[in-house]
PAFI-24091 format. One record per atom (N, C-alpha, C): residue in one letter; atom name; z, y, x. Coordinates in steps of 0.02 Angstrom, whole numbers, plus 50000, padded with zeros to 5 digits. Last residue first. Layout:
// residues N
+------+------+-------+-------+-------+
: rest : atom :    c3 :    c2 :    c1 :
+------+------+-------+-------+-------+
:    A :   CA :     Z :     Y :     X :
...
+------+------+-------+-------+-------+
//
This chain:
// residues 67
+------+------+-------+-------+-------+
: rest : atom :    c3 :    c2 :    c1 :
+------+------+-------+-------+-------+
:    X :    N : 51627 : 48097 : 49034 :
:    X :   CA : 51626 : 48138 : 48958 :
:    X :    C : 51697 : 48131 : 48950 :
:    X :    N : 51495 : 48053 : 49117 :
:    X :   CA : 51595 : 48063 : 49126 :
:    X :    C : 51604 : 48099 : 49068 :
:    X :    N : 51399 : 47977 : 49131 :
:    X :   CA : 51439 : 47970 : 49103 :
:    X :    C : 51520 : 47979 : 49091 :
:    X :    N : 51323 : 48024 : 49256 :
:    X :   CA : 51310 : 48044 : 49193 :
:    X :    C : 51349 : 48034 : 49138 :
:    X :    N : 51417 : 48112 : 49385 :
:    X :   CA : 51400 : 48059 : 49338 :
:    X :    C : 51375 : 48075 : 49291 :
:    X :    N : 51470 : 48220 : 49482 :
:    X :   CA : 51402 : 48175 : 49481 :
:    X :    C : 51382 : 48137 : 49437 :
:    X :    N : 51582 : 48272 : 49428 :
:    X :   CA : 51588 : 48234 : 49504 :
:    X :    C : 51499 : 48189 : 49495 :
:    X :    N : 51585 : 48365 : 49315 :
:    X :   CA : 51581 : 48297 : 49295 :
:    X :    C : 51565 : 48228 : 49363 :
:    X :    N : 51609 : 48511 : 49394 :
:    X :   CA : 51677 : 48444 : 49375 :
:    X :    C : 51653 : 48354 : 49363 :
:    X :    N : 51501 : 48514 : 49507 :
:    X :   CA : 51525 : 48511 : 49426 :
:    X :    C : 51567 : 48476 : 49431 :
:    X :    N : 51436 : 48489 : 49626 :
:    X :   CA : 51462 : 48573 : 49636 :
:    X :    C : 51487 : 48579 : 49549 :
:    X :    N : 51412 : 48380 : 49668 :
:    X :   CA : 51352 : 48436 : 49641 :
:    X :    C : 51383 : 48499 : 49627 :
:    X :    N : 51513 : 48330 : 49736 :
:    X :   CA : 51465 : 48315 : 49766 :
:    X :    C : 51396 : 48384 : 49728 :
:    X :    N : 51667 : 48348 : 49710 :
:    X :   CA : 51607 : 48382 : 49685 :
:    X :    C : 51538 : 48392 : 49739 :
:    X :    N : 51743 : 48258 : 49834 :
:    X :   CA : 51750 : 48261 : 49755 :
:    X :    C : 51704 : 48293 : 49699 :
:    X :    N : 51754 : 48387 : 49931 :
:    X :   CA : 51770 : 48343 : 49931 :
:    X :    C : 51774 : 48319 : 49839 :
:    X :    N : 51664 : 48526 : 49996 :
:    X :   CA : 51724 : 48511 : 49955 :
:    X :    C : 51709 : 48442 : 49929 :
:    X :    N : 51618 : 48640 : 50106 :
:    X :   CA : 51611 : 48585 : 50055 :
:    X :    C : 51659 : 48555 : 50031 :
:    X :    N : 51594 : 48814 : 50081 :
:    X :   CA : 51647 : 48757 : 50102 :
:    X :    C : 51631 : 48685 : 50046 :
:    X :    N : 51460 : 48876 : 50153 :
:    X :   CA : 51516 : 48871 : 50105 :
:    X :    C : 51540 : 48812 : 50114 :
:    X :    N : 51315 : 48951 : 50194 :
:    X :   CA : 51373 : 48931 : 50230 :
:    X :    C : 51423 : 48934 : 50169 :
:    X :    N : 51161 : 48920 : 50121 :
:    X :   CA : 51204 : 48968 : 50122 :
:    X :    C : 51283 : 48922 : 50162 :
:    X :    N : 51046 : 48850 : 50086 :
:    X :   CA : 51051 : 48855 : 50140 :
:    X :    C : 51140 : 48914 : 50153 :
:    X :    N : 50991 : 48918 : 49968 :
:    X :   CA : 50962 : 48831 : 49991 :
:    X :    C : 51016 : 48812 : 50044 :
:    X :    N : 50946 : 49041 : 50005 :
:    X :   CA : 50995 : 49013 : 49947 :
:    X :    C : 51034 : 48949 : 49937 :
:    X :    N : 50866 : 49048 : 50105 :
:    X :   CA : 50941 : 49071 : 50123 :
:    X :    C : 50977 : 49044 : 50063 :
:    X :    N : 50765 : 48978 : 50049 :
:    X :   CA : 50780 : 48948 : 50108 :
:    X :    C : 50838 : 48965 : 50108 :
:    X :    N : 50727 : 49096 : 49957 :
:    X :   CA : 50740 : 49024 : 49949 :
:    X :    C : 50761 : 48976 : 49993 :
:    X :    N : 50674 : 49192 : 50043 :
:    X :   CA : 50745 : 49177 : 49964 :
:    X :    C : 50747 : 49133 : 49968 :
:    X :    N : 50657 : 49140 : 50220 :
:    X :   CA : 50625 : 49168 : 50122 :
:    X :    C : 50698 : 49164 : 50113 :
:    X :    N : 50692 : 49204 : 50391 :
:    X :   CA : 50700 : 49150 : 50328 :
:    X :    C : 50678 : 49173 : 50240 :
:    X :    N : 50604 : 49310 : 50442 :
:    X :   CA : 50665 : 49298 : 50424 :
:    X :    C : 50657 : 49261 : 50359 :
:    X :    N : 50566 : 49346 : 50623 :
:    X :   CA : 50565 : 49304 : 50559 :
:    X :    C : 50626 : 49324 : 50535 :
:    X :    N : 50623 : 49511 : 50702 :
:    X :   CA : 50615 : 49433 : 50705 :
:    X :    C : 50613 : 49417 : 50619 :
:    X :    N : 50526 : 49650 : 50701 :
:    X :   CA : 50581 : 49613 : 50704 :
:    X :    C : 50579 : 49555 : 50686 :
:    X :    N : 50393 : 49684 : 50732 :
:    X :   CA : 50427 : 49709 : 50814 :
:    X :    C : 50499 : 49658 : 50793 :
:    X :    N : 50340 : 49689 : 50634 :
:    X :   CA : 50319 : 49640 : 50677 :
:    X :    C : 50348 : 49637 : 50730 :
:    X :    N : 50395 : 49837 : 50566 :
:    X :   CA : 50391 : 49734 : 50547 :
:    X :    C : 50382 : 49692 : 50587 :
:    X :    N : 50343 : 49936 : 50661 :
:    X :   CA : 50418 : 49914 : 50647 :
:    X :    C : 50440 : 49835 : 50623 :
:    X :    N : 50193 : 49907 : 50622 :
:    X :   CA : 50234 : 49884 : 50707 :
:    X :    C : 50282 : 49901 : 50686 :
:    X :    N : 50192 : 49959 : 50500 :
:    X :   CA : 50189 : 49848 : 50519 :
:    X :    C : 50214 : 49856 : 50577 :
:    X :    N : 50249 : 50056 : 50490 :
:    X :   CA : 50291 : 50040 : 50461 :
:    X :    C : 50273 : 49956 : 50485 :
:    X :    N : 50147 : 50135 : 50570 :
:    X :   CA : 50196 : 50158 : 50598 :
:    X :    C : 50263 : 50081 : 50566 :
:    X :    N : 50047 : 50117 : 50471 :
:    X :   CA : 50024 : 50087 : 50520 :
:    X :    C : 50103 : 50080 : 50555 :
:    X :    N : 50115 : 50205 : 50364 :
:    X :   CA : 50086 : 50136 : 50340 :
:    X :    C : 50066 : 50071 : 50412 :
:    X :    N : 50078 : 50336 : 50421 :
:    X :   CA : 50156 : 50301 : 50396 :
:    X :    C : 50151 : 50225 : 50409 :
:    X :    N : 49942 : 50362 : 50438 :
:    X :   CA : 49991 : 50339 : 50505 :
:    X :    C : 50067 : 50309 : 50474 :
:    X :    N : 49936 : 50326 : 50308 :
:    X :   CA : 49886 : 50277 : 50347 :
:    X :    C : 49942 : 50293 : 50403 :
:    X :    N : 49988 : 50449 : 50251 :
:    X :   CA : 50006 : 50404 : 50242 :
:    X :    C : 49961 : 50314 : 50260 :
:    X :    N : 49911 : 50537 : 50348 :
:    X :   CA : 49962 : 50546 : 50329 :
:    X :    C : 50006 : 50481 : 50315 :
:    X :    N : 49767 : 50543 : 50276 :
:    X :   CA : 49805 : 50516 : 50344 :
:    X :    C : 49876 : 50515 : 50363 :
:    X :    N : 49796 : 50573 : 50139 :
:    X :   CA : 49769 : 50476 : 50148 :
:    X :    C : 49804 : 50480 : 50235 :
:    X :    N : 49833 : 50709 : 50162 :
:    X :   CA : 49884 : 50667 : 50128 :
:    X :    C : 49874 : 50593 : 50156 :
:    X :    N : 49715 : 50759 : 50216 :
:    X :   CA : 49774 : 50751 : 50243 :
:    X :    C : 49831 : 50706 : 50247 :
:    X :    N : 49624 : 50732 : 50106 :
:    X :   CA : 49614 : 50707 : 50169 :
:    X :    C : 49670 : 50697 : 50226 :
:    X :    N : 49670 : 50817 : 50019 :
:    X :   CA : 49668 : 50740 : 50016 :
:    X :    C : 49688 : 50712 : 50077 :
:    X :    N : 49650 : 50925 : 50086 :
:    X :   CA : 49719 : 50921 : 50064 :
:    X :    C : 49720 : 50846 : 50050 :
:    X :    N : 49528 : 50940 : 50080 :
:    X :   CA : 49543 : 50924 : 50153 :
:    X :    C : 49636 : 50897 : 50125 :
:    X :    N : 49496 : 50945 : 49943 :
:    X :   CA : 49476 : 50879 : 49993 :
:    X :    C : 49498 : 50873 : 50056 :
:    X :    N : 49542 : 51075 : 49936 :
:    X :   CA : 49571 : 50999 : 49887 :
:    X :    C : 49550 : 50934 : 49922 :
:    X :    N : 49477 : 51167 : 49993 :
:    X :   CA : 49543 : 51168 : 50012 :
:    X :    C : 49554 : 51078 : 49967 :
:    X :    N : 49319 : 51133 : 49934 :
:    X :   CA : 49337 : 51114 : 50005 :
:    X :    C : 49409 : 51114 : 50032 :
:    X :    N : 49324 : 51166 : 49808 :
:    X :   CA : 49322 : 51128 : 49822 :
:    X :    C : 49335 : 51097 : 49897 :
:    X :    N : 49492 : 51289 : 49803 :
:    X :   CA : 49424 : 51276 : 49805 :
:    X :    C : 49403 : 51198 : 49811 :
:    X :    N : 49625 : 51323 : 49691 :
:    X :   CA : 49602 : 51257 : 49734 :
:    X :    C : 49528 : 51269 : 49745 :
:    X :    N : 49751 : 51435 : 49689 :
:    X :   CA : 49682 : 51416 : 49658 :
:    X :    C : 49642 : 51372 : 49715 :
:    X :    N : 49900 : 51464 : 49645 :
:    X :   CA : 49853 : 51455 : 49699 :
:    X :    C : 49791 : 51421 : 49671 :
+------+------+-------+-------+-------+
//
């Protein structure tokens, strides 16, 4: 198929709108769903069992001197 100048620009032209209505279509999906906490907050933040005795989550129970 052989591209005139005017078939290639409208073919652009298609494509940019195209992906402008995607692009528009994709923030009102975003904004329509609730916050959501960063990485770092959920990491920070994760449900697990605390445990008694490993205050930092290491055998050495917090100390600097448990060797």
């Amino acid at each position: 198929m052989d591209w005139t100048t005017e078939g290639l620009q409208a073919e652009i032209d298609y494509r940019q709108a195209s992906l402008r209505r995607d692009a528009a279509h994709y923030r009102v999906s975003r904004q329509s769903l609730p916050a959501r906490p960063s990485w770092w907050r959920r990491l920070g933040h994760r449900p697990g069992p605390d445990l008694q005795g490993e205050p930092n989550g290491h055998r050495d129970n917090g100390h600097r001197d448990a060797a």
